[in-house]
Phi, psi and omega in degrees: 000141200266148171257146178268085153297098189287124163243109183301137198288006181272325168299357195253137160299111183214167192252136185241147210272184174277003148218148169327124173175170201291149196250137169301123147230041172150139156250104147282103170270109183000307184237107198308299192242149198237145167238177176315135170079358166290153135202163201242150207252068191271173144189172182262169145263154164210145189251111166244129211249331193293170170265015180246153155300124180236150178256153166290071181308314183188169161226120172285093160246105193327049189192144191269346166305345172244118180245159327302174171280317193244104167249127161248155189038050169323309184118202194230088159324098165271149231302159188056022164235189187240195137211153167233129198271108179266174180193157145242169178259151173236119170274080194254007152196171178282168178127174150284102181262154145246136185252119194274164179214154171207123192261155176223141168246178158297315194277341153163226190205161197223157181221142159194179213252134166240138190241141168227155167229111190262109189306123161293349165217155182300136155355121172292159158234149183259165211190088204282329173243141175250322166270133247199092174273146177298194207319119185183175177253136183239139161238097215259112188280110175240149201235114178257157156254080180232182163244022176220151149291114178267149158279108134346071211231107183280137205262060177194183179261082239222159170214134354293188177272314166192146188273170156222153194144162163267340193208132200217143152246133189268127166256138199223133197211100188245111143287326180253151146298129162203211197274146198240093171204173220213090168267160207234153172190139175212191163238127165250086190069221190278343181290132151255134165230160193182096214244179198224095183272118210251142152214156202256124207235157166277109229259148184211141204264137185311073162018317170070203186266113180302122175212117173217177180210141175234122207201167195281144162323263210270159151209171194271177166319131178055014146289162205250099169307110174281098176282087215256120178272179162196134193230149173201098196266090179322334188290158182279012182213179206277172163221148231235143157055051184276130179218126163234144174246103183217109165103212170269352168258150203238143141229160193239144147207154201269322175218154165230108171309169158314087161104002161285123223222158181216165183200136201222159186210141120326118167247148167206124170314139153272093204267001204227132181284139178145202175256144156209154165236163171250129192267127171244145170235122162241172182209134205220149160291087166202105184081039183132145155263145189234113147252147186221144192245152158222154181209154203231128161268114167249138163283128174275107177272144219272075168180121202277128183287010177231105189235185143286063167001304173171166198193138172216169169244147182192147193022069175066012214228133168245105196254145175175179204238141198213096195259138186238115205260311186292178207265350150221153169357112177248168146204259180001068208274152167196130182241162231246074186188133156081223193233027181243155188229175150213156176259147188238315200117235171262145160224133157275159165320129145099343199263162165222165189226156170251157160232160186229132189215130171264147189207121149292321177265163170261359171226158196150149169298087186332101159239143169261126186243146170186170188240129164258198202268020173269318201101012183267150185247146199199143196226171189198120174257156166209130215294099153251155191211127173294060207258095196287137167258126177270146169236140198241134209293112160275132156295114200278160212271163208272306184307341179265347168297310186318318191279326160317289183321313183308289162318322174287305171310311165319302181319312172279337184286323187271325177277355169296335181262342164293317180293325174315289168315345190267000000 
């Protein structure tokens, strides 16, 4: 249905004739707005206010902008009606027109101005973030400046595929840079137009996923290596289905928001002197699954982290120290000797704990059993042996007492010849 721009006959510049006879009594146009290449779809009314039939001689309109120009033998209005008269405009360029018209009668003739205006340009369109990362989901918001709806269409691989609206968001997930442009196409009355806005952005790589892993350069033998993951989602939207893989173990999560950080930690024995690494994948849902493996090297030394420190025997008891050399917590310490046992517990890291054991012999084999913070249980024996050293009583000799003496007698005669002299 086409709208109608009423221009009313008090707005039109017109010549008023000297006697009653017919009169403009509106114009209609076609179109709220005129664009370049339209044409519009108009007419006059025309009004005879006599008690008489007035002929139409003709109507004229001065401008190559109007079809037709020249109409003849219309006919004859009868008294107290109207007719309406069509014509078109052709908007073959921008500006302000006024187009004159002149209806002639036998009784005489009326002349009057129709003003058009033809828009210089099509509706802007905006385009409000320019800037734009690579794989991430972008949600790129266009704006037309208009007071109609228009279609929307992004020349790229965009959802939707295309809008209607004065204002549309696209979700947009670019691996590459490539060309960013927008056709725009609407109807004007019966005119279609359709022009194409291209613009230029700023392309910046996606930030991505936060991920790193962490464990101590060295650790001794059978220590349980504290493995620290860190996930952090750097992207501007949420990512789905966080998964880490490292080992026989899975951790899990269900989502991580924009700026959201999650931290996970791990233990795995160190059983062999050398290097091992661990490898972790972590993997997430957004647009896609995206996976990345990182790996951490720890060295191991050819030493164990948990032993028997010292140890010593008395009155049947076998007493020592049971030191945890490694980087985390053990417990269920239970040592070991003979057919007797003791229990210790806990040692934190870097700490040492004593025991007590009763023992008859002074030699024999130790083992110390315990679980560190992998959850393995792991044990170690070791040989101790008790060896009393005799020191055997010597007698001093008859000559070295005589020269004691001898010396001791000297000692007294000088201080005795010293006391003399004072």
């Amino acid at each position: 249905m086409k709208k109608f721009l009423t221009i009313l006959f008090a707005l039109l510049f017109f010549i008023a004739p000297s006697s009653a006879q017919v009169t403009i009594k509106e114009v209609k146009v076609g179109l709220d707005k005129i664009f370049v290449g339209d044409e519009v779809d108009c007419s006059i009314v025309l009004e005879n206010k006599n008690s008489f039939a007035e002929k139409i001689s003709s109507i004229v309109f001065y401008s190559d902008l109007v079809e037709p120009r020249i109409v003849t033998d219309i006919g004859v209005i009868p008294p107290f009606s109207s007719y309406e008269f069509p014509f078109t405009f052709k908007a073959e360029k921008s500006g302000k027109f006024l187009v004159e018209v002149k209806v002639s009668t036998p009784n005489g003739s009326t002349t009057y101005y129709i003003p058009f205006v033809v828009e210089r340009e099509l509706p802007e369109v905006v385009l409000q973030n320019t800037t734009i990362y690579l794989n991430e989901v972008n949600f790129l918001k266009v704006k037309v400046n208009a007071d109609f709806n228009v279609y929307i269409k992004p020349l790229f691989n965009a959802t939707p595929e295309v809008a209607y609206g004065k204002e549309a968001v696209f979700k947009y997930y670019p691996k590459e840079k490539e060309r960013i442009a927008f056709k725009i196409y609407f109807y004007n009355g019966r005119n279609y137009h359709e022009y194409v806005k291209e613009f230029r952005v700023e392309w910046k790589e996606s930030r991505g996923v936060y991920f790193e892993v962490r464990a101590p350069e060295k650790v001794l033998i059978y220590d349980a290596v504290k493995v620290d993951i860190f996930v952090t989602n750097l992207k501007r939207e949420a990512v789905y289905n966080i998964k880490l893989k490292a080992l026989d173990k899975v951790f899990s999560y269900p989502v991580l928001l924009p700026s959201q950080s999650k931290n996970f930690s791990m233990f795995v024995t160190a059983f062999n002197p050398g290097t091992f690494t661990v490898n972790v994948e972590l993997s997430y849902e957004n647009e896609g699954i995206t996976r990345e493996v990182k790996s951490v090297a720890v060295k191991v030394l050819n030493e164990s982290a948990v032993d028997v420190c010292s140890y010593e025997f008395s009155e049947d008891v076998l007493r020592g120290e049971i030191c945890n050399r490694g980087t985390s917590e053990i417990s269920s310490v239970v040592v070991f000797f003979e057919k007797e046992k003791a229990f210790v517990g806990s040692v934190a890291p870097g700490d040492f704990e004593i025991f007590e054991i009763k023992a008859k012999n002074t030699t024999g084999i130790l083992k110390l059993q315990w679980r560190n913070a992998a959850g393995d249980l792991l044990e170690i024996e070791k040989e101790v042996k008790f060896e009393n050293v005799k020191v055997e009583e010597r007698k001093a000799s008859p000559m070295l007492i005589v020269i004691s003496i001898a010396a001791a007698l000297v000692i007294i005669a000088l201080a005795v010849m010293a006391l003399r002299r004072r």
